[in-house]
N, C-alpha and C positions, 0 to 999 in steps of 0.2 A: 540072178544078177540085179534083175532091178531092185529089187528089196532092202538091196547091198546100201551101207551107208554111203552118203559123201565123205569124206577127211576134209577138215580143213585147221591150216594152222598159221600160228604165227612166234612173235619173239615175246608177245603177253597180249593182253584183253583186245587190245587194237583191231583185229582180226575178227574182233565180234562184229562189228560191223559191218564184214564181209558175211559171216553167218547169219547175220538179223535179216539184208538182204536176200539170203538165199532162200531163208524161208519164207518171207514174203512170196517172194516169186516161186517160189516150187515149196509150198504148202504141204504136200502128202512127205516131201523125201526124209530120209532117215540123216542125221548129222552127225559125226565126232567131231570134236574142237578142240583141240590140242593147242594150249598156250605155254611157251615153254619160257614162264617168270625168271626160272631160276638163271637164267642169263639173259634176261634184257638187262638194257640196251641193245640190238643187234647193230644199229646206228655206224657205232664206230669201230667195230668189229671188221679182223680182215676179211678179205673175198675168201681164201682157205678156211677160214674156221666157220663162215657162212656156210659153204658148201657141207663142211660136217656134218654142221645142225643140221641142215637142211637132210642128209642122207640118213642118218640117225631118226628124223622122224618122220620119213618118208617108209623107212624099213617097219619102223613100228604102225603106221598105220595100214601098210599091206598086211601085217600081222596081224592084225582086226579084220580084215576082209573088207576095205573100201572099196569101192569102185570105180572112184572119181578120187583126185587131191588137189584143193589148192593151194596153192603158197601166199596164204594172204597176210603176206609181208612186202611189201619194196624191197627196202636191205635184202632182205633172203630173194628174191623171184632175181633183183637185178645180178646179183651174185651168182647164184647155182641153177636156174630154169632150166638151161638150155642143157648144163651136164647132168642134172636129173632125168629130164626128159630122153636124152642118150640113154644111158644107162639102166632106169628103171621099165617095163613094159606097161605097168597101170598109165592110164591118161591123166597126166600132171599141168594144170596151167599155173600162171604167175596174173599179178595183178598189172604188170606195166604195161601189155602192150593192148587190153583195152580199153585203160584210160588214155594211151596216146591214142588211140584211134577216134575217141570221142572225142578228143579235144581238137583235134584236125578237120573234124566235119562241122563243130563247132564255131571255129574263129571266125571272124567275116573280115579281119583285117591280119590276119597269119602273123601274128605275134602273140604266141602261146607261154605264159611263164609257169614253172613247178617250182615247187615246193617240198624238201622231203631231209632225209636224216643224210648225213655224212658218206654214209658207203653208199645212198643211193644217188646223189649225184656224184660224186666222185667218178661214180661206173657210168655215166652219160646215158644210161639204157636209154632214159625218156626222151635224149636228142635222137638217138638211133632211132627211137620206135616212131616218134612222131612223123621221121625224115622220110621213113615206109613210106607214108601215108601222103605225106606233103616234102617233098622234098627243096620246095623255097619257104616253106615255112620258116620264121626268127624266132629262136626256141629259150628261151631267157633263165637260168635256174641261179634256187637261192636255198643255201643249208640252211637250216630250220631246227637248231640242237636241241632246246629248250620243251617245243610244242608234244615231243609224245613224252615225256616224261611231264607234265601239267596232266594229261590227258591220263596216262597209269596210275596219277595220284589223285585223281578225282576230281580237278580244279580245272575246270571249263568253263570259268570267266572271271569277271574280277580283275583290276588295275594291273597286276601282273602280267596278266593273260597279253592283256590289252598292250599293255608296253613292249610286249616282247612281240609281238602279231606287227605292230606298226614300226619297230625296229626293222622287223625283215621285209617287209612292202613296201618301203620308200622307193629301193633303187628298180619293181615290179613297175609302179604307178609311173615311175620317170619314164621309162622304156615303152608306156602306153598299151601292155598290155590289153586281150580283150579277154581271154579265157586262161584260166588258172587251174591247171592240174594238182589236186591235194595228193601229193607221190607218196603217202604216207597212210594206213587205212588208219590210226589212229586220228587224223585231221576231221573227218565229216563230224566232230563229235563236238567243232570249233567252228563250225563253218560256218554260224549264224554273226560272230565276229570275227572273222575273215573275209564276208563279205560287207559288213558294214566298215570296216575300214579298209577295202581293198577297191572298195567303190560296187553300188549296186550294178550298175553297167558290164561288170566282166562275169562271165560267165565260171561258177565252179564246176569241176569235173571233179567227180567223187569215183577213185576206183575200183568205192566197193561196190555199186550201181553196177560197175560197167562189166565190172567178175561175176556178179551173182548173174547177169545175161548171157554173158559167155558159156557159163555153166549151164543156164537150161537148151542152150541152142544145140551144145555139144551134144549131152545127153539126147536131146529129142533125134539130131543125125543120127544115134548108133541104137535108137529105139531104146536106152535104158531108164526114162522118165516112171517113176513110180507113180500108178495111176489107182491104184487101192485108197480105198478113203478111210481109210485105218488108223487112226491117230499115229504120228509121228514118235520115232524114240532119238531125243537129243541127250548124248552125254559128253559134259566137259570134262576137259581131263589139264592138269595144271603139274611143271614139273617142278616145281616151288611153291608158293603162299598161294595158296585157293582162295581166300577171304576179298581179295579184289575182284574176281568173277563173282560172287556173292552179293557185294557190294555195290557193284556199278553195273551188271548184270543189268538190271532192267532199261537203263540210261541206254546204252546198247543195243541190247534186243527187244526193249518194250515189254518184258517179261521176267519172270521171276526167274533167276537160278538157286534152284535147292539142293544140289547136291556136286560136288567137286571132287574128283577122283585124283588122286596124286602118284604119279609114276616118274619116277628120275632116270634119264637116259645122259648115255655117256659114262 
C-alpha cells in the first residue's frame, strides 16, 4: 500500500501546484496527475457534469491502483467531494476546506475574501467551510473568470494580468479584507501580483499549501507515508493537449516534464 501512488487531478495544469506542493512535502511518494485539458474550463460548468468528470476520473485512477486522490480543483472538490467521497471507498480530499481552515486561523480581523471561477462561488463551499471554523467570520467572495484561463495560457503578468487582478480587488480592498483565499489552485501561480495590488498587509491563503498538508497528515494517521528513499515515479497523464504540461511544467513544479501520456475519458 504504501508504495501505491497518490492520484491527483484537475480540470488542466492548475493542479500542478497542488502536485509541486506534494512533492515538496512528501519527497519519496509516488504521484499520478491527471489533467483533463480537454474540457477545461470546469469554471462554468454545471454541478452534474462536475460530478461526472469528477467520477469518470476518480474510477480511472482506482484503475491504476492509487491510494490517496485529490481533487485539486475548486470547481470539481466544491461540486462533487462530498458525493464522491460517499460513494467511492479510496480516501478522496478536495481543496476547499483546508484553505478555509487556514484562512480562519489566519484573519486577525475576520473578514476573509476568495477568489475563484464561477461554479465555485456560486456553490458558497468557501462561506460553508470557513463558517466550520469561524462562524462570525464576514466572508466576502468575488468570481474571477479571466485569471485561470491567463494562467493555462502561460501569461502570468503583464498589463492584462494586472487590469484584470485590480478589476476584481476593488470591491475585496473596500470591504477591508485581511486574508484572501486564492479558491482556485491555478491562482498561487499569480500571487506575487495579487499581492501587490491586493495590498502587502492581507494575508494569501494558497490551497495548494494547505492540500499538500492535509495529505501528508492523512497519510501519516493510516501509517501509509512512503518511507523508501527510492527515487520517486511521477506520471502525467493529460486528456487533451499535453504540450502545456510540457511547457509550463517547470513554472509549476520547478521541474522538468518530459513525458505526457494522453488517455480520453468519457
Amino acid at each position: 500500500m504504501n508504495d501505491k501512488p497518490i492520484g491527483i487531478f484537475d480540470s488542466g495544469i492548475g493542479g500542478l501546484t497542488v502536485a509541486g506542493e506534494v512533492m515538496r512535502q512528501l519527497p519519496n511518494e509516488n504521484i499520478i496527475y491527471f489533467g483533463d485539458t480537454a474540457r477545461f474550463p470546469y469554471g462554468p460548468r454545471s454541478a452534474d457534469e462536475l460530478k461526472e468528470f469528477v467520477f469518470q476520473i476518480v474510477e480511472f485512477l482506482q484503475n491504476e491502483e492509487v491510494k490517496f486522490i485529490v481533487i485539486a480543483c475548486n470547481s470539481a472538490s466544491s461540486a462533487a467531494l462530498e458525493v464522491a467521497q460517499e460513494y467511492f471507498d479510496i480516501p478522496i480530499i478536495g481543496v476547499v476546506e483546508p484553505g478555509a481552515r487556514a484562512a480562519a486561523q489566519a484573519t486577525r480581523n475576520r473578514r476573509i475574501g476568495i477568489i475563484g471561477t464561477q461554479a465555485t462561488i456560486s456553490s458558497s463551499a468557501y462561506v460553508k467551510a470557513v463558517r466550520t471554523f469561524d462562524a462570525g467570520a464576514k466572508v466576502f467572495q468575488q468570481v474571477t473568470p479571466e485569471l485561470a484561463d491567463f494562467v493555462e495560457n502561460g501569461e502570468l503578468s503583464g498589463k492584462r494580468v494586472e487590469d484584470a487582478i485590480k478589476k476584481y480587488s476593488n470591491s475585496l480592498i473596500e470591504v477591508d479584507i485581511d486574508t484572501l483565499i486564492l479558491g482556485c489552485t491555478h491562482y498561487p501561480l499569480l500571487s506575487k501580483t495579487i499581492q501587490k495590488i491586493i495590498g502587502e498587509k492581507v494575508v494569501l491563503i494558497s490551497s495548494a499549501k494547505e492540500a499538500a498538508k492535509e495529505v501528508g497528515e492523512m497519510l501519516a494517521r493510516k501509517s501509509h507515508i512512503r518511507s523508501e528513499q527510492k527515487t520517486p515515479c511521477y506520471r502525467f497523464i493529460s486528456s487533451g493537449d499535453g504540450s502545456k504540461f510540457i511547457e509550463l511544467g517547470n513554472k509549476f513544479l520547478g521541474r522538468e516534464i518530459k513525458d505526457v501520456e494522453k488517455i480520453k475519458l468519457g
